[in-house]
ChimeraX commands (.cxc) that place a marker at each C-alpha (Angstrom):
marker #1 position 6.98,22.33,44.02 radius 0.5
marker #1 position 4.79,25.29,42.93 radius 0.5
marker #1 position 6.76,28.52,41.73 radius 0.5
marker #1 position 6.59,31.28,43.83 radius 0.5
marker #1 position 4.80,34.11,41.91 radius 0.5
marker #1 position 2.35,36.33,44.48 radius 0.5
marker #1 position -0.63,38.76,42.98 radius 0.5
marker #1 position -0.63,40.74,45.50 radius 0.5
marker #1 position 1.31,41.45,49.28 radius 0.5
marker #1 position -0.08,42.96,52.08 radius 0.5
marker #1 position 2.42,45.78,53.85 radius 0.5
marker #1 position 0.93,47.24,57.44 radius 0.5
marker #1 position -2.69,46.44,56.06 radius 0.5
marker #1 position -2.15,47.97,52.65 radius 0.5
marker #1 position -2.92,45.46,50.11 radius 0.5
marker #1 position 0.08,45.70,46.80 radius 0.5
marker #1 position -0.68,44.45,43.61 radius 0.5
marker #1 position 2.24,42.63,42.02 radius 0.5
marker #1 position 2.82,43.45,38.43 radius 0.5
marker #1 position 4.58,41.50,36.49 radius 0.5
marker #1 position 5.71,43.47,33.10 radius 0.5
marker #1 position 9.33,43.83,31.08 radius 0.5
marker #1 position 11.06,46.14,32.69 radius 0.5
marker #1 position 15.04,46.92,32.83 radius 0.5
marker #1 position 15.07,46.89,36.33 radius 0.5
marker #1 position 14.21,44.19,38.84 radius 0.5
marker #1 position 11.38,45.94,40.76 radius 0.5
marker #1 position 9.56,49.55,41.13 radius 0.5
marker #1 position 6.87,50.65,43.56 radius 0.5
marker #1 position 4.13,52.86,43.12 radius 0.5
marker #1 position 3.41,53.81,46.58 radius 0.5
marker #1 position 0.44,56.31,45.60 radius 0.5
marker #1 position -1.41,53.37,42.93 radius 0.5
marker #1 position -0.85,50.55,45.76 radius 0.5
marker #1 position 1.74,48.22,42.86 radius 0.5
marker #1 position 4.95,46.53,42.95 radius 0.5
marker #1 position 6.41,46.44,39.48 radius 0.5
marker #1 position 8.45,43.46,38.31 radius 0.5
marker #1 position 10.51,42.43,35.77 radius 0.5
marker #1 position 9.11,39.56,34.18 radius 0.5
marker #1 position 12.63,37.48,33.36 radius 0.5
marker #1 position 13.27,36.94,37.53 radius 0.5
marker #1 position 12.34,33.91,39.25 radius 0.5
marker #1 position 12.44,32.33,42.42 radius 0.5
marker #1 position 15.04,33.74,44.96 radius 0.5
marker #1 position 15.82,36.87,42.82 radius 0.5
marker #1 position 12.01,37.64,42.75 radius 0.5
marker #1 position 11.68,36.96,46.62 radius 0.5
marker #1 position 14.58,39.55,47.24 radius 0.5
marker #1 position 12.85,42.22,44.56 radius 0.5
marker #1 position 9.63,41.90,46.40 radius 0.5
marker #1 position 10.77,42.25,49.62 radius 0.5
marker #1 position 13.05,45.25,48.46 radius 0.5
marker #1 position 10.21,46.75,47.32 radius 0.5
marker #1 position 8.52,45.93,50.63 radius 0.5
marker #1 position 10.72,48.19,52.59 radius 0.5
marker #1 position 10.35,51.36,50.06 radius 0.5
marker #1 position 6.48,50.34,51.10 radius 0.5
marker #1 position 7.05,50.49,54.32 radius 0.5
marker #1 position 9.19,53.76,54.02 radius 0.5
marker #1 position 6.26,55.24,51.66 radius 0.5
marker #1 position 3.29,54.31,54.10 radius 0.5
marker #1 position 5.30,55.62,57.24 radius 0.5
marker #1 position 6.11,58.34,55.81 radius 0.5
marker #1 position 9.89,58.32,56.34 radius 0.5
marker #1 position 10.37,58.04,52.58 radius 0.5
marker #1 position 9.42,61.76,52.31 radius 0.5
marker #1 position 12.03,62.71,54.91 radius 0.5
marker #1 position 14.46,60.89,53.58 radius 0.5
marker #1 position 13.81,62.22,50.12 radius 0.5
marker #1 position 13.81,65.66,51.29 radius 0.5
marker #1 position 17.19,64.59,52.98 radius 0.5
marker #1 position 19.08,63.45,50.34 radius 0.5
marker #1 position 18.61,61.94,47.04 radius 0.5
marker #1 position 19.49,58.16,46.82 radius 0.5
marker #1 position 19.50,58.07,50.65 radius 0.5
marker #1 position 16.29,55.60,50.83 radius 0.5
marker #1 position 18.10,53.61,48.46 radius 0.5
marker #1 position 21.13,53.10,50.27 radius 0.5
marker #1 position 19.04,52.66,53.36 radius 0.5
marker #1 position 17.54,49.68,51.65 radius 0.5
marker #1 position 20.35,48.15,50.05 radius 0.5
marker #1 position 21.55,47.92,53.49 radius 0.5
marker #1 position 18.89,46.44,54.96 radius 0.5
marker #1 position 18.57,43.95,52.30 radius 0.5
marker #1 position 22.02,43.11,52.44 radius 0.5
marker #1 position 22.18,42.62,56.17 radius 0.5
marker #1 position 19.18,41.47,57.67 radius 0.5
marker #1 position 17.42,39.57,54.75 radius 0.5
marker #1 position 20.02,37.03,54.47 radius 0.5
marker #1 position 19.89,36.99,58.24 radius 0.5
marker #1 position 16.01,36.80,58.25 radius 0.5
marker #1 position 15.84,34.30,55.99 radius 0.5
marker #1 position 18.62,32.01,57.55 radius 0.5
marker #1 position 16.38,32.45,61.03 radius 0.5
marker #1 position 13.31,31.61,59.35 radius 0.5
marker #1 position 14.96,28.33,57.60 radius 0.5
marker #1 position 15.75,27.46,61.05 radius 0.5
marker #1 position 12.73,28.13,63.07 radius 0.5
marker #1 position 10.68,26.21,60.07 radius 0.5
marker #1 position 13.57,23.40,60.10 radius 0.5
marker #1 position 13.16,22.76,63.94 radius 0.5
marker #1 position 9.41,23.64,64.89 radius 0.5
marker #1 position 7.37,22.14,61.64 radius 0.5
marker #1 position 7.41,18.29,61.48 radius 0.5
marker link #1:1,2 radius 0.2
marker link #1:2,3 radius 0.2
marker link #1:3,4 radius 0.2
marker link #1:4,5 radius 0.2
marker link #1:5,6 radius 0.2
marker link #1:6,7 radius 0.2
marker link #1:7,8 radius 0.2
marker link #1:8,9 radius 0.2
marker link #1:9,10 radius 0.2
marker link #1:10,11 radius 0.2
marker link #1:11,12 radius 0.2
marker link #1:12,13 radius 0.2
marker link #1:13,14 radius 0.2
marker link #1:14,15 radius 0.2
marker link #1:15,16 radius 0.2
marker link #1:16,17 radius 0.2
marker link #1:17,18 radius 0.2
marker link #1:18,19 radius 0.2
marker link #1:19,20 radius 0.2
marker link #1:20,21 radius 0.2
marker link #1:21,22 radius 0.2
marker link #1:22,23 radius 0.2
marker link #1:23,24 radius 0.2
marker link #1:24,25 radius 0.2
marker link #1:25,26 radius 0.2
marker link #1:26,27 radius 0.2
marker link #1:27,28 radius 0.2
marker link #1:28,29 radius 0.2
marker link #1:29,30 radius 0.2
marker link #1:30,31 radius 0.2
marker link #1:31,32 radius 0.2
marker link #1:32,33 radius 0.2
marker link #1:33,34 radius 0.2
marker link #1:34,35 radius 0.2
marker link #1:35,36 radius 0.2
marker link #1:36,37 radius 0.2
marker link #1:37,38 radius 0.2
marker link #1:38,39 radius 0.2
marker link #1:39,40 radius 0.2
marker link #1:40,41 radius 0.2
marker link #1:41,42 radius 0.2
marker link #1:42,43 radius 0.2
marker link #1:43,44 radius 0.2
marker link #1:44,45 radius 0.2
marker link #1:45,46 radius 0.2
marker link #1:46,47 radius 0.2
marker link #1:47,48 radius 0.2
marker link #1:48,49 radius 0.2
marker link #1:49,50 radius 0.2
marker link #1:50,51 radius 0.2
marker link #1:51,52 radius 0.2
marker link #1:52,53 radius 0.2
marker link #1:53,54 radius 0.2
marker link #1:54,55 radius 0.2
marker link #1:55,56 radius 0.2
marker link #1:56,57 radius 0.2
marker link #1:57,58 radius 0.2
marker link #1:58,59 radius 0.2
marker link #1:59,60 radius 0.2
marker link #1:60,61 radius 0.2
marker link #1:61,62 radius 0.2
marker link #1:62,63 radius 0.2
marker link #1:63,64 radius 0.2
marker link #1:64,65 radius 0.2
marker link #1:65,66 radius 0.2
marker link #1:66,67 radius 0.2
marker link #1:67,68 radius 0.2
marker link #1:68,69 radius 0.2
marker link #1:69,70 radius 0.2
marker link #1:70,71 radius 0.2
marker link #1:71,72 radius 0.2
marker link #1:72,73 radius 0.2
marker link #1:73,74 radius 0.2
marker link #1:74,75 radius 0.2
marker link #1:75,76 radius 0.2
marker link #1:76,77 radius 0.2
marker link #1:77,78 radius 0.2
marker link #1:78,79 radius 0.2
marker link #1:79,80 radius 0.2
marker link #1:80,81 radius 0.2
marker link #1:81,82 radius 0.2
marker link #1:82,83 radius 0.2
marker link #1:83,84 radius 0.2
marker link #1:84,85 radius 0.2
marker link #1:85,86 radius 0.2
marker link #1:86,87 radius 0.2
marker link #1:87,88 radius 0.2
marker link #1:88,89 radius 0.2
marker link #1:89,90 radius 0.2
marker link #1:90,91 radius 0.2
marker link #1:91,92 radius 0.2
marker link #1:92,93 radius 0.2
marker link #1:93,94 radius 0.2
marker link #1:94,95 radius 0.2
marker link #1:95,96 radius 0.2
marker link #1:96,97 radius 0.2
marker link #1:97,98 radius 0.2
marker link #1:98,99 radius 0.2
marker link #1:99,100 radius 0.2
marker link #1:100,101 radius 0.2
marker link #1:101,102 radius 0.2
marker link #1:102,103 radius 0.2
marker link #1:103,104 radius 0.2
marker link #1:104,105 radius 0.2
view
């Protein structure tokens, strides 16, 4: 089985290079240079999570909601997407293992 490792994502039509580079933490966006930075020493599951972590502060960044929320309260887009990532990606993902499981033969 090939390793998941994407170039690039595409968030609401926006294409995101992925960066791979040693970092200390596991991912950074740069919403205005269109990159998703990521530490080089994750792999597989860990690196899925980090990319769609920093998927959501895309999301935030290109709806504009990041700025309010910034403006809110520092941290408060972080918590925002802990939460979600917490939540509802282990509850995506189980959903998607299921629909795949049962529909693809």
């Amino acid at each position: 089985m090939k390793a998941y490792k994407p170039k690039e994502v595409t968030i609401a039509g926006h294409k995101f290079a992925i960066v791979y580079k040693k970092m200390k933490d596991y991912g950074e966006l740069d919403s205005d240079g269109k990159k998703i930075y990521v530490s080089n020493k994750i792999k597989d599951e860990v690196l899925l999570d980090t990319i769609i972590h920093e998927g959501f502060h895309a999301m935030l960044a290109l709806s504009g909601l990041g700025y309010i929320l910034e403006d809110v309260q520092d941290e408060l887009e972080e918590a925002l997407v802990r939460a979600y990532e917490s939540i509802m990606g282990p509850f995506l993902k189980e959903q998607y293992k299921e629909f795949y499981k049962n529909t693809i033969k």
